[in-house]
C-alpha atoms as one frame of an Amber mdcrd trajectory, in Angstrom:
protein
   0.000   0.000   0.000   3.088   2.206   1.357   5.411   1.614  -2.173   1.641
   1.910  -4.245   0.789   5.282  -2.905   3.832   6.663  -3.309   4.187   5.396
  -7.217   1.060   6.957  -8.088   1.803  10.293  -5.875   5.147  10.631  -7.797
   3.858   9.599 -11.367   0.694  11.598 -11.175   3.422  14.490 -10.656   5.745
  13.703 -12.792   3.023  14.012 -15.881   2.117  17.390 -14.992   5.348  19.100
 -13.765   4.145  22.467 -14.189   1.035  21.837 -11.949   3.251  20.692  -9.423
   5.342  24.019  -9.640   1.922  26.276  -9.487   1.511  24.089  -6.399   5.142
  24.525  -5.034   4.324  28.297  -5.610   0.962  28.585  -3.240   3.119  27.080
  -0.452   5.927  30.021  -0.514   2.941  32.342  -0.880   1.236  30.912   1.627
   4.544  31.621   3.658   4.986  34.585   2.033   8.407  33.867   0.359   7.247
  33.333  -3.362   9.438  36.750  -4.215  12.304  35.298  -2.515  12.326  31.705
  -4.843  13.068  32.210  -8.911  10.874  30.255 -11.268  13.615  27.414 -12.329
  14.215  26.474  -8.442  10.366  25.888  -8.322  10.199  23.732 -11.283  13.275
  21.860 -10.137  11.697  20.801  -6.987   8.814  20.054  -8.909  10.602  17.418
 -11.576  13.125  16.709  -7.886   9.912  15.773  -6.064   8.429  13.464  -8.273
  11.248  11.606  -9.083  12.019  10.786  -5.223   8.216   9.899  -4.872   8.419
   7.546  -7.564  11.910   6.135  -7.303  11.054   5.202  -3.015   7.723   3.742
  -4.249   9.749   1.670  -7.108  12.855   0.788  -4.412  10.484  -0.528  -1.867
   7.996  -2.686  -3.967  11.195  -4.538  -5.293  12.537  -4.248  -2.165  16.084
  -2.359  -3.229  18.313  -1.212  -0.380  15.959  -1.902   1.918  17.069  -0.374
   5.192  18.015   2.927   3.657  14.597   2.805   1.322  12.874   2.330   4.772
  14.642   5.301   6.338  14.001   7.151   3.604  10.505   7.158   3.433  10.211
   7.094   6.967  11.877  10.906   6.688   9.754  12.269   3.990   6.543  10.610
   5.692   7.383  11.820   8.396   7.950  15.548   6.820   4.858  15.144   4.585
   2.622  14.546   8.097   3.655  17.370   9.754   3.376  19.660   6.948  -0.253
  18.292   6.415  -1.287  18.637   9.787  -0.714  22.577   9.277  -2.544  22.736
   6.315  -5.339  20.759   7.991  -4.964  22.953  11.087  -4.147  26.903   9.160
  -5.466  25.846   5.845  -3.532  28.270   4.027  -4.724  26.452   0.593  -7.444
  24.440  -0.610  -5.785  20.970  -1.184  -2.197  19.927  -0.954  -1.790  18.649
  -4.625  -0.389  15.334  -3.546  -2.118  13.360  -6.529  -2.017  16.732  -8.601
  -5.641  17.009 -10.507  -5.869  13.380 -10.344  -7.380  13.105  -6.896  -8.201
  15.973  -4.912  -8.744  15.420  -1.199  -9.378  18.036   1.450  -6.865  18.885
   4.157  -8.315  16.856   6.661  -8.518  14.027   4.682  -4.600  14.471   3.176
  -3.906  14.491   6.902  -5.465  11.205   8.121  -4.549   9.458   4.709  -0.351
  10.618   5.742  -1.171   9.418   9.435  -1.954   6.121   8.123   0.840   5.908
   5.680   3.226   7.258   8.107   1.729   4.361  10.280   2.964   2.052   7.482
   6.583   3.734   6.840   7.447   3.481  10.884   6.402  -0.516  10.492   8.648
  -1.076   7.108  11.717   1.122   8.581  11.330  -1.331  11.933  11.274  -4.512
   9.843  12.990  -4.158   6.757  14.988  -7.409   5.661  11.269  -8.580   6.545
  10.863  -7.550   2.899  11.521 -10.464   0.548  13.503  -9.633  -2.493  11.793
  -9.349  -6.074  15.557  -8.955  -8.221  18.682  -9.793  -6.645  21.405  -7.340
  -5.418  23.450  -7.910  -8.805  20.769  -6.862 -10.557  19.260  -4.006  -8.692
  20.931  -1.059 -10.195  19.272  -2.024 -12.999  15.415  -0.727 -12.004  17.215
   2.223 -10.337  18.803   3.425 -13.384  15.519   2.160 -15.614  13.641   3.806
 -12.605  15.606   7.180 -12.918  15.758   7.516 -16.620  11.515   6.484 -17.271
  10.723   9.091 -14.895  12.746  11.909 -16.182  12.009  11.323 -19.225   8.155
  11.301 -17.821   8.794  14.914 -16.639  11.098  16.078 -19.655   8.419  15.439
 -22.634   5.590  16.827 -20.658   7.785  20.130 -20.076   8.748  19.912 -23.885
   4.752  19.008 -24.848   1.763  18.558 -22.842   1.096  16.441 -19.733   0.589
  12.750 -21.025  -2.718  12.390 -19.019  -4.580  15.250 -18.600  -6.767  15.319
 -15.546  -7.817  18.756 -15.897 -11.408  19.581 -16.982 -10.309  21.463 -19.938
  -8.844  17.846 -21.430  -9.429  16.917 -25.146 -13.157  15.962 -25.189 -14.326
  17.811 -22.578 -17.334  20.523 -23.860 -16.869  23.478 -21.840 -20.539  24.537
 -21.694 -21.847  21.293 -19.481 -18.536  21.507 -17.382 -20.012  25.056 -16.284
 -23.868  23.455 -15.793 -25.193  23.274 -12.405 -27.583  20.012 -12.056 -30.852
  21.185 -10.866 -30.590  18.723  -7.938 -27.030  19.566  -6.877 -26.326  20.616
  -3.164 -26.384  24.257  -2.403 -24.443  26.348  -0.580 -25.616  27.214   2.911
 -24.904  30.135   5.090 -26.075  30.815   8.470 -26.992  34.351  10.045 -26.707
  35.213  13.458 -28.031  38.461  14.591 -26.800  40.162  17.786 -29.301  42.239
  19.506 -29.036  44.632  22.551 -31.387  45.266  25.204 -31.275  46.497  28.789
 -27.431  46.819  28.061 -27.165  43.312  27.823 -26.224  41.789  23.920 -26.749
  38.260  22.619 -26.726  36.292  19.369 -29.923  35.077  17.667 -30.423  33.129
  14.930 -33.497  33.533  12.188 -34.929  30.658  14.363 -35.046  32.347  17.614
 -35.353  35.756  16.452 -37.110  38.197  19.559 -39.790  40.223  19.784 -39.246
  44.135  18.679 -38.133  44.920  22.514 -34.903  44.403  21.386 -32.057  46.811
  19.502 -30.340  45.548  16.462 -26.511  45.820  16.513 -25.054  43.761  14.089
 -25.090  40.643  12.207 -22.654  37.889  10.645 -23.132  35.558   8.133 -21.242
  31.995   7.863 -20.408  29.475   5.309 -21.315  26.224   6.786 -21.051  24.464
   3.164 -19.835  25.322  -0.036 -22.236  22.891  -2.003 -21.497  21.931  -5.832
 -19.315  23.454  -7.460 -19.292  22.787 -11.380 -15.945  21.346 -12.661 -15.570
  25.010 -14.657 -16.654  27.844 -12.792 -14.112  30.948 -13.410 -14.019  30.440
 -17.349 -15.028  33.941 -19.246 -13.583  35.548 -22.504 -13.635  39.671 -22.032
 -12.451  41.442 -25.266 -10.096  44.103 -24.047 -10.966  46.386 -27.590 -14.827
  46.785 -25.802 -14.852  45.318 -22.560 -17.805  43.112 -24.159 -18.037  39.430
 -22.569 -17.932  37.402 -25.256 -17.785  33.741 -23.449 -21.118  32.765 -24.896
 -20.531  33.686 -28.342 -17.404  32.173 -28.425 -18.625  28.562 -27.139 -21.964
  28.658 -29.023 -19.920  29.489 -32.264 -20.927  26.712 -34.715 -17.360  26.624
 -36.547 -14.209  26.357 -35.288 -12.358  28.835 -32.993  -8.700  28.997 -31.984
  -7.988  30.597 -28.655  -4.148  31.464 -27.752  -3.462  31.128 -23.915  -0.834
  32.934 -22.225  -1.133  33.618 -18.621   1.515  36.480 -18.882   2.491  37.308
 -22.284   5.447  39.050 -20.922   7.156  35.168 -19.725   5.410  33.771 -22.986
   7.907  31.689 -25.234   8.260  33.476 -28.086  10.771  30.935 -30.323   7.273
  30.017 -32.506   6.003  33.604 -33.938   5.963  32.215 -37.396   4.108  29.359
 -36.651   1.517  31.395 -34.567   0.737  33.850 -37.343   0.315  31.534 -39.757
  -2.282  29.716 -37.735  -3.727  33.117 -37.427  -3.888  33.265 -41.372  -4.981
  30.098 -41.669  -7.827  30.899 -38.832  -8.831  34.419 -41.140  -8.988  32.514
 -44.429 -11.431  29.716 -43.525 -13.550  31.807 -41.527 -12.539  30.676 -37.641
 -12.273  32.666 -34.915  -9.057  33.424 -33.109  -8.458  35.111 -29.980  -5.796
  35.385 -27.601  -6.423  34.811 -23.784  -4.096  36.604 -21.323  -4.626  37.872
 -17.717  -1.703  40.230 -18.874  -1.986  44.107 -18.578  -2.192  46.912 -20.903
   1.377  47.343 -21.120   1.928  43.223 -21.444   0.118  43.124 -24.780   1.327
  46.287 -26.194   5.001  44.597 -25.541   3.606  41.452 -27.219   1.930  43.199
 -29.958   5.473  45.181 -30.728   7.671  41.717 -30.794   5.042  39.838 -32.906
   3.420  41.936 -34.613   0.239  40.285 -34.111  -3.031  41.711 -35.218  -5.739
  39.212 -33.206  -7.513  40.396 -30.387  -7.406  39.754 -27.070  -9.413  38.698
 -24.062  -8.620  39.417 -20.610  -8.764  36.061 -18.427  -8.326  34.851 -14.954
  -4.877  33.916 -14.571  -5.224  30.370 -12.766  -7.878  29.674 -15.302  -5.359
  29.854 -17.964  -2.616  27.713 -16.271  -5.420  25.289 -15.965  -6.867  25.328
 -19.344  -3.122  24.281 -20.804   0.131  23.984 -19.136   2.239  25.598 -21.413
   2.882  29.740 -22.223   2.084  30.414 -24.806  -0.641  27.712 -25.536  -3.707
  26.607 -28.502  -6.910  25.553 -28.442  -8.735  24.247 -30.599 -12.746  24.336
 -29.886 -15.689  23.670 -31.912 -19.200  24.474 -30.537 -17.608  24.622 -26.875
 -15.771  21.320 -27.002 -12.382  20.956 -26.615 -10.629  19.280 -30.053  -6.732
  19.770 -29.658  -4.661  20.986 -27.683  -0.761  22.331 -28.330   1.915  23.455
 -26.487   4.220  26.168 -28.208   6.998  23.347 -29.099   4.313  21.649 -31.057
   1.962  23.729 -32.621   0.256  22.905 -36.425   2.715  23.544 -39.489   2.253
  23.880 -42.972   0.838  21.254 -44.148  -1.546  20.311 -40.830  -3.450  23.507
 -42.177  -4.038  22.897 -46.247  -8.009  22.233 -46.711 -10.928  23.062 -43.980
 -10.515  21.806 -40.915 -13.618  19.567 -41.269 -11.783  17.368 -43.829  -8.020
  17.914 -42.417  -6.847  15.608 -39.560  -6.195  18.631 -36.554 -10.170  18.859
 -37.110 -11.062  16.031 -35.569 -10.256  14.267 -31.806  -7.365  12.255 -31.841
  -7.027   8.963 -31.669  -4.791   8.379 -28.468  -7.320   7.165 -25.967  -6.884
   6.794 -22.212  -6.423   2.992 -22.359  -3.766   3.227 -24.907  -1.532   5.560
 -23.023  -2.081   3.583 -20.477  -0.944   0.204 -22.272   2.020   2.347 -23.778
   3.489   2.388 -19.575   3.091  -1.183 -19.409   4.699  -1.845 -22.437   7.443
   0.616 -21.749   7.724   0.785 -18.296   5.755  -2.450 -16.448   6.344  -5.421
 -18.652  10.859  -4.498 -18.687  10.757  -4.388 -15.166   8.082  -7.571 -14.733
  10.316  -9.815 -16.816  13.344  -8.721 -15.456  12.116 -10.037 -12.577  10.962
 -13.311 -13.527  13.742 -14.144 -14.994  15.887 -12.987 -12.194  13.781 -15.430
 -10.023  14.091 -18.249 -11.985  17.711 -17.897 -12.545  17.927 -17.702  -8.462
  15.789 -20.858  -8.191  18.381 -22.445 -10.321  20.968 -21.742  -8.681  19.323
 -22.733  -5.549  18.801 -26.449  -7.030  21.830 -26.395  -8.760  23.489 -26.234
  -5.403  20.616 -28.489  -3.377  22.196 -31.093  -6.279  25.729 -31.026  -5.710
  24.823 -31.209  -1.797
């Protein structure tokens, strides 16, 4: 359960690397040092992190060095529990990002699920050699280095790209519209009013319930939260065109063709290596009738400097910044939506060339959904990943069982 947990944690990480790092970020802010901690330190812990999650889940499944895997994950268990407890305690942020957008839990429940897991690091660190063996010692270094290389290279192509699985609800498929629908039947939000009321000198709370007779002086009132009922998957998501201030968010996702949106949280940090290739999707967009907009929470003075270095002539929206690092984790970013659903997705490394964008895009391949489906990905790990490692360790077995009755024989 211990080695499980901490493979997902650390590969759930590793596929988003950048989410991680917006994560990393919330805590400094949180501790109000994010000024004091440059960008590539963040994203270093970020790749850093996942790797050591991964790599301790991978060492103690196969049971690799086992008393210093033990005291390993004893430490960061141990380090993990305490720093959940003060989120659970302070809550300073909303979730802890331990499975990234995978699985979100609430503070509380990141807390009890660490207890439990610390519970299980204290036992394994106490009995170790307890721990059978799934590859002999000789052949050990090679799952760390397999380990080591998989998940780097994990991190490194969805820095380069896109995440490989997208958990986000802005993924490939998704239609924007019903991810911002409220189910007439979902839970609302309730609040709860108490009143405080004055009379004879003497003040006490009331609540609507046991509200008094008209004796008594009103003084003030607070109102509470008790429950933040549903909230729809997307809930922040609107397009305002900086040329008119108009909100144009409906338009945009009830547009029967297609419509290209550009993301870039801050156009000012936005990779610009790919101008070309942007402007010419821009022409392409103009020609065959699609819309094209580019989505920034950047100021005035951002897209001016944008404008100058590109020379681009699309307009923009302004757009909630965490919106936009969740819609795509790359800066600059495409969309590509038709009728509010999501069709493709590109980072700036990867964006459509030339001949992607000859013909409409109903007959031309970017038009449609790809083909990569969740179960394929997923049967791409096992064959890269799973099935090295799995016979690597049969055969490791059986060559040990050999020797075993090769020796039993000469006895």
């Amino acid at each position: 359960m211990l080695a499980v947990t901490l493979i997902l944690s650390g590969f759930v990480k590793a596929v988003d690397p950048l989410g991680t790092k917006y994560k990393i970020v919330d805590y400094l802010d949180a501790l109000h040092v994010k000024q004091l901690v440059p960008d590539f330190m963040t994203l270093g812990a970020s790749v850093l992190l996942s790797a050591v999650e991964f790599g301790l889940g991978i060492c103690l499944l196969f049971a690799i060095r086992r008393r210093l895997t033990t005291k390993l994950i004893l430490l960061l268990m141990t380090v993990m529990t305490a720093i959940t407890l003060w989120l659970a305690v302070a809550n300073p942020i909303s979730d802890c990002g331990c499975f990234g957008d995978a699985i979100v839990l609430t503070n509380w429940q990141t807390f009890w699920k660490n207890v439990l897991l610390l519970a299980c690091a204290i036992t394994v660190a106490r009995y170790p050699l307890d721990m059978l063996r799934m590859v002999s010692k000789s052949n050990q270094w090679i799952v760390i280095n397999y380990t080591a290389v998989f998940i780097l290279v994990v991190s490194g192509w969805s820095l380069y790209d896109l995440p490989y699985f997208d958990f986000r609800p802005y993924h490939i498929g998704a239609d924007i519209r019903k991810g911002m629908e409220t189910p007439e039947d979902a839970e609302q939000p309730q609040f709860e009013t108490t009143f405080i009321l004055e009379k004879d000198g003497v003040k006490k709370e009331f609540t609507t319930e046991n509200y008094p007779d008209s004796t008594w002086t009103f003084v003030d009132s607070k109102t509470v939260q008790l429950s933040r009922g549903y909230v729809p998957p997307i809930h922040d998501f609107s397009l305002m065109r900086v040329s008119d201030g108009e909100d144009i968010t409906d338009s945009v996702l009830n547009a029967k063709g297609y419509t290209f949106l550009l993301i870039s949280p801050q156009l000012q940090d936005a990779d610009d290596s790919q101008l070309d290739q942007i402007n010419q999707v821009y022409e392409y967009a103009e020609d065959n009738g699609c819309g094209f907009y580019c989505l920034t929470a950047s100021g005035e003075k951002g897209m001016n400097g944008w404008r100058e270095r590109t020379g681009a002539e699309y307009p923009f929206c302004q757009t909630d910044e965490t919106t936009l690092k969740t819609i795509i984790r790359s800066n600059p970013g495409l969309l590509l939506l038709k009728q509010g659903t999501v069709i493709r997705k590109w980072s700036h490394n990867r964006l459509p060339d030339e001949p992607q964008l000859r013909g409409s895009l109903e007959q031309a391949a970017i038009g449609k959904m790809p083909q990569d489906s969740v179960p394929g990905k997923i049967l791409v790990i096992l064959l890269w990943y799973v099935l090295p490692l799995a016979v690597l360790a049969i055969i490791d077995r059986l060559w040990a069982m050999y020797k075993v009755y090769k020796l039993r024989s000469k006895k």
